[in-house]
C-alpha positions in Angstrom: 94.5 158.3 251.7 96.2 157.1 248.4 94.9 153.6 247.5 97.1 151.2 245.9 96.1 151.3 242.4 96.3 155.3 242.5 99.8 154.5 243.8 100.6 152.3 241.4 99.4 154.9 238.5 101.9 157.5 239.9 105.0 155.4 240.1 104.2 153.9 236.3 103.5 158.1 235.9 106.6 159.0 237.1 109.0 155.9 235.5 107.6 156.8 232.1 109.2 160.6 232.6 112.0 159.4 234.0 112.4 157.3 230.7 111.5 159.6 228.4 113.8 162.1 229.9 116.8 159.4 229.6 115.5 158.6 225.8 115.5 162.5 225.1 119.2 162.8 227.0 120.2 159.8 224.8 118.8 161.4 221.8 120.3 165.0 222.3 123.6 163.6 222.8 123.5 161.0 219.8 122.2 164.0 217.4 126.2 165.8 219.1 128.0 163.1 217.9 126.8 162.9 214.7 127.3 166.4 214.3 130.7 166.3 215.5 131.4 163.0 213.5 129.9 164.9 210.5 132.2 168.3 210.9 135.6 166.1 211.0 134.7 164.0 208.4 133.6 167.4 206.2 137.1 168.3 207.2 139.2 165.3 206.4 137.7 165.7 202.6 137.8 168.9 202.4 141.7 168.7 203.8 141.8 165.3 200.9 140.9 167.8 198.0 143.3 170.9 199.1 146.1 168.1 199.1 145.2 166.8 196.4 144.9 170.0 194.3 148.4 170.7 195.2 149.7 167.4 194.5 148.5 168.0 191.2 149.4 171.3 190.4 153.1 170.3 191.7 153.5 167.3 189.4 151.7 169.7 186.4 155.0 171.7 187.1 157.0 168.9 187.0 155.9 167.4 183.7 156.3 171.4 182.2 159.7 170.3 179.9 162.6 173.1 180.5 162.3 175.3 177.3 165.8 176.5 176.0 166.5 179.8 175.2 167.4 179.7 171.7 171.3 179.9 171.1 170.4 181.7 167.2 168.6 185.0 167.6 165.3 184.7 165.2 163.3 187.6 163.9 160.0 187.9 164.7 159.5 190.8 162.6 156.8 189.2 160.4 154.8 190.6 157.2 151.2 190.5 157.0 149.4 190.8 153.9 147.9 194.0 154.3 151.8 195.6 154.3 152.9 197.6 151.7 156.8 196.2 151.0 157.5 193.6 148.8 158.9 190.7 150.4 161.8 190.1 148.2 163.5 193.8 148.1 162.0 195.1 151.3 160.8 198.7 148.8 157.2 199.4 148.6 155.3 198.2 146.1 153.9 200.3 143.4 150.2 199.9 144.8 150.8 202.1 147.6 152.1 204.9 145.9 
């Protein structure tokens, strides 16, 4: 026969796992959530900085000013130094020959 104190040992016994198995339930489904909570917010930044990118690179293009083509054709057939024509008559110079 169970006496009372042993009786009262196993209910105390067996509320104690019934709360730790609620706590553990509790916790498992709190450490979900934050997880979850964690992903979207990842996303919402990460969705933030794409728009953002793009907002910027759109307005970049934007600001570009139109360039005009050039209504007077220009040369940009340029002398350098090391050539050997004179830049006045267009005939090599006497050091090259």
């Amino acid at each position: 026969m169970i006496t009372s104190k042993q009786r009262q040992r196993q209910l105390a016994r067996a509320r104690y796992e019934r709360q730790q198995a609620q706590r553990e339930s509790r916790a498992k489904r709190q450490r979900l959530i934050r997880l979850v909570i964690g992903a979207l917010v990842g996303l919402v930044v990460l969705a933030a900085l794409g728009w953002l990118v793009l907002h910027i690179v759109n307005e970049e293009k934007k600001r570009e000013p139109n360039v005009p083509t050039p209504s007077i054709p220009f040369s940009t057939d340029l002398q350098t130094p090391s050539s050997n024509v004179s830049p006045t008559s267009g005939e090599p110079t006497k050091d090259s020959e």
